[in-house]
DRENGU-184551 format. One record per residue: residue in one letter; x, y negated, z negated of N, C-alpha, C, CB in turn. Coordinates in steps of 0.2 Angstrom, whole numbers, plus 5000, padded with zeros to 4 digits. Atoms other than C-alpha are relative to their C-alpha. Glycine has a CB too. Example, Ala and Ser with C-alpha at 12.3 -4.5 7.8 and 13.67 -1.06 7.14 Angstrom:
2
A500450065000506250224961500449945000499550004994;S499650065001506850054964499649954997500249985007;
***
This chain:
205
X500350055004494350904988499249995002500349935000;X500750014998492450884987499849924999499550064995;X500250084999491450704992499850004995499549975006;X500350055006490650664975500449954999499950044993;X500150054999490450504973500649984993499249985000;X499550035004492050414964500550065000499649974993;X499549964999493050574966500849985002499750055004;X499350035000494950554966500350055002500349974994;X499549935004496550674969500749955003499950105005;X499750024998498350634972500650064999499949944998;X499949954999499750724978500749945001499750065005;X499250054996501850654977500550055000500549914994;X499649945001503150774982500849965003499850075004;X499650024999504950734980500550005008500250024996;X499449974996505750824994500750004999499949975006;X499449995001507550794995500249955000500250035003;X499650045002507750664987500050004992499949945004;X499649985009508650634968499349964997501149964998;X500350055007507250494959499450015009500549894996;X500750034996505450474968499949945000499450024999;X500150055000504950314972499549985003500549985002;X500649994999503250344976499449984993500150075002;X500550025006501950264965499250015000500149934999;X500650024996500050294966499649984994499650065005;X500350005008498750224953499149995004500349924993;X500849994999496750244951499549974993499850095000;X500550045007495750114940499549995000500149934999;X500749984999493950134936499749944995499750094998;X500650035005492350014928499650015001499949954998;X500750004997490850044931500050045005499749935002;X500149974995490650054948500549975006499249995002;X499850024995492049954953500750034999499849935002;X499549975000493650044958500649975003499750055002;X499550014996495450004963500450045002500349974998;X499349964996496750114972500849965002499750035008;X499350034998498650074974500450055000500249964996;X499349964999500150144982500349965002500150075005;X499350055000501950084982500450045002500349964994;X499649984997503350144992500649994999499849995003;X499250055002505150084984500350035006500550024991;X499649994994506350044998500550035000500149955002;X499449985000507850155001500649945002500050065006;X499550044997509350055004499949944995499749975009;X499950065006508949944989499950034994499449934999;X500449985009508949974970499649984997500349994995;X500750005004507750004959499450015003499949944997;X500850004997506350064973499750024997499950025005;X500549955004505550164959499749954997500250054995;X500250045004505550014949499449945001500549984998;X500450054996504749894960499250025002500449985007;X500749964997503450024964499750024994500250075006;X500350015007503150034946499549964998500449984996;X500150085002502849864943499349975005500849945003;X500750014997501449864957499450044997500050005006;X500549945006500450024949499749924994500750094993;X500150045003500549924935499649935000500550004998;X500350064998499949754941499450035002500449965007;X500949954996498549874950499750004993500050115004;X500349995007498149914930500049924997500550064995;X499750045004498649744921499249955003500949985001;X500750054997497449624935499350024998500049995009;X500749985001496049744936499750004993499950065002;X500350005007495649744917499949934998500450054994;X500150075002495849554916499749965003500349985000;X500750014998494549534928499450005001500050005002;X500849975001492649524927499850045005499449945000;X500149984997491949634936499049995002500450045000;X499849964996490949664947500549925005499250065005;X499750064998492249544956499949955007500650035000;X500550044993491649404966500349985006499749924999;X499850004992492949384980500750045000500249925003;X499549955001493949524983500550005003499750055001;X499650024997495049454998500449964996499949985005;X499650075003495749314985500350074994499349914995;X499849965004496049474972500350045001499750024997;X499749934997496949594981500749975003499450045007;X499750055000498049434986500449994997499849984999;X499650045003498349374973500350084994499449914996;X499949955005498549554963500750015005499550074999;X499349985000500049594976500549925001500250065009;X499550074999500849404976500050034990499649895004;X499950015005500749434956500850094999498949994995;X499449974998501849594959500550005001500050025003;X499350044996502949514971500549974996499849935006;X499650065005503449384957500250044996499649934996;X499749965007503749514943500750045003499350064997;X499149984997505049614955500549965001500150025005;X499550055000505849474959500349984996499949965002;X499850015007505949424941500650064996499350004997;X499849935002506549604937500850005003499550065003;X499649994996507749604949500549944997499850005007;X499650085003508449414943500250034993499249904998;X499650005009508649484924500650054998499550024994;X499549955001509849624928500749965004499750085004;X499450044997511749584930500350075002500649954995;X500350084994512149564943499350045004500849975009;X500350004996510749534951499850045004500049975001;X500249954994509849644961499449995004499950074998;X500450014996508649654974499550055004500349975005;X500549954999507249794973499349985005499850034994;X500650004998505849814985499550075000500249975007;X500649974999504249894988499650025007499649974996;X500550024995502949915002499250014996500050055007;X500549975006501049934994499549995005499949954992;X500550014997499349954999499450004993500050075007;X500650005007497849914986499450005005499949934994;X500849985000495849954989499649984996500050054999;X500650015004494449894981499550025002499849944998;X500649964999492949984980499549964998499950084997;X500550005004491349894977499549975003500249994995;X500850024999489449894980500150025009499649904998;X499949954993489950014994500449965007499150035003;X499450044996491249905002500750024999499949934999;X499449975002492849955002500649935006499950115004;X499550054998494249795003500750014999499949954996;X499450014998495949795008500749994999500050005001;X499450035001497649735007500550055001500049974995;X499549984999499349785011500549965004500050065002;X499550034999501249745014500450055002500349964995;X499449944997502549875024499650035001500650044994;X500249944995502150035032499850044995500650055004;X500649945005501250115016499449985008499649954988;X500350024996499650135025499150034997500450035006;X500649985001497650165022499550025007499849944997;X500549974994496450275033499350004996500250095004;X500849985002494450275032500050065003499249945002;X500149964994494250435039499050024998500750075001;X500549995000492450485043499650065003499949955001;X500149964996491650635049500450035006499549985003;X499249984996493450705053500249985006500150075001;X499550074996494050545064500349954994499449955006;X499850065003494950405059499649935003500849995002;X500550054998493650265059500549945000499249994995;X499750055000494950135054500850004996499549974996;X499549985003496750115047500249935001500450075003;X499750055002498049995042500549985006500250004992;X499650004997499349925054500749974999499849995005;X499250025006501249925049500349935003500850085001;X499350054998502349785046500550024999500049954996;X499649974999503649855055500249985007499950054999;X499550044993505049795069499650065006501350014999;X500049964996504449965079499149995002500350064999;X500850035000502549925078499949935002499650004993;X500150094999502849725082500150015010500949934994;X499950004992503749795098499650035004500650035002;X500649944997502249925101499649935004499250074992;X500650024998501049775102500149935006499649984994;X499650074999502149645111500050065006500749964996;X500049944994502149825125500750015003499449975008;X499650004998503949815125500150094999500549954997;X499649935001504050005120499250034999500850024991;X500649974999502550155118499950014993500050055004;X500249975007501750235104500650075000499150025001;X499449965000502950385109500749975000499950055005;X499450005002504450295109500149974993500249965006;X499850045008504050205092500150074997499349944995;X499849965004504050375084500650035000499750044999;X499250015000506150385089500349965000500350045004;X499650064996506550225092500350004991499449915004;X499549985005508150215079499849954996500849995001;X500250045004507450065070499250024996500049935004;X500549995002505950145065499849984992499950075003;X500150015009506150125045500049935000500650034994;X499850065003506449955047499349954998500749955006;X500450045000505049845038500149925000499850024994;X500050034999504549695041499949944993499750015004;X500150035005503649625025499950064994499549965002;X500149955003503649695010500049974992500450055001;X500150035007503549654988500750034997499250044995;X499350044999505149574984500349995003500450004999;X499650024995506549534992500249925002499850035003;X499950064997506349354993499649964994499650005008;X500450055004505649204982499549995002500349944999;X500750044996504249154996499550074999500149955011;X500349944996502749284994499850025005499750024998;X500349994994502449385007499149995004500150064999;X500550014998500949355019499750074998500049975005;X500449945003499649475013499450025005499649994993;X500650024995498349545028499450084998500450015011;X500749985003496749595023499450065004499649934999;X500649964996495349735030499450004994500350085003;X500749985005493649795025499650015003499849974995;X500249984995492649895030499350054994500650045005;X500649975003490649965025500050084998499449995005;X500049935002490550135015499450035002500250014992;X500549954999489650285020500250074996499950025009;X499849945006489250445009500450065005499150044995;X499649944996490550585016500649945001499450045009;X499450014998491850445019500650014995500049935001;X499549965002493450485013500749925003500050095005;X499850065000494750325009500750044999499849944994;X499449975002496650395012500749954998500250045006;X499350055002498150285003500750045003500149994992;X499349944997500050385011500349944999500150045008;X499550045000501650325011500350035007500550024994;X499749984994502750345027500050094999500849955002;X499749925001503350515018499450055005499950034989;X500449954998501450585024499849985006499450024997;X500349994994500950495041500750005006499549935001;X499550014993502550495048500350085001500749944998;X500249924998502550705046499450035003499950044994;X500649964999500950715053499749955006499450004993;X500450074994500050635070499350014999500250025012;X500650025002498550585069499450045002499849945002;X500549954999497550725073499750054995500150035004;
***
């Protein structure tokens, strides 16, 4: 993929499993851009659906907002708490009830700033001059024990709880807390969205 300026690509491969549940989306105006990826949870139904429903929310908010947008931590917020409510909803109108989740990670691009958000082990890299200048950090039982120094970086990638997320879009009435980054763009950077599926086949090198 070549750097020009606003350039996109995206890549979802099933592997071996029966439905994907992989979602990514790319919303443009002007000059101001959104990215989103959603991650539907194994172990619950409907993770495609929920991971839908946030694409969607990425498309639905950003066109109903002015741009260029004047605070981007309150929008990126309030775009995965407006998410959160609709799975939940989704999940309330089927009998019986169910309880789909997601994890997500959104991006706002704009006036060469590049804002943040995410919930679960989806994850965002700035990488820059082939390093990782910056990245997102999972809400995840094995990443809470990394920083609390009860275990290593090499023991979180076998430790048996490793899938288990902490927070994530549904699952609950109260929305999730939402933690924010951001960070100054330079021309040659390069903004990566993944799902566990790609950093967790790959070490960071």
């Amino acid at each position: 993929m070549s750097t020009r300026t606003g350039e996109s690509a995206h890549c979802s491969l099933i592997g071996d499993r029966k439905i994907n549940q992989d979602r990514c989306v790319v919303v443009q105006e002007d000059d101001t851009t959104l990215l989103g990826l959603a991650d539907g949870m194994g172990g619950h139904p409907k993770g495609e659906v929920a991971a839908q429903l946030l694409a969607d929310a990425c498309r639905n908010y950003f066109d109903l907002t002015p741009h260029p947008i004047l605070n981007p931590g309150s929008f990126l917020t309030r775009l995965l708490h407006k998410a959160h409510e609709e799975i939940v909803a989704f999940g309330y109108e089927q009998e019986p009830a169910i309880d789909p989740r997601t994890t997500a990670v959104a991006c706002l691009i704009q006036k060469g700033v590049a804002y943040w958000a995410h919930a679960g082990d989806s994850r965002l890299y700035l990488l820059r001059q082939q390093r990782v200048l910056s990245r997102t950090v999972d809400h995840s039982y094995v990443e809470r024990l990394k920083q609390q120094g009860v275990i290593s970086a090499r023991e979180q990638e076998d430790h048996p709880q490793r899938n288990y997320v902490t927070r994530c879009l549904g699952g609950s009435l109260v929305s999730p807390e939402i933690t924010l980054g951001k960070h100054k763009l330079e021309s040659g950077d390069i903004l990566l969205l993944c799902s566990d599926g790609l950093w967790g086949s790959l070490d960071e090198n």
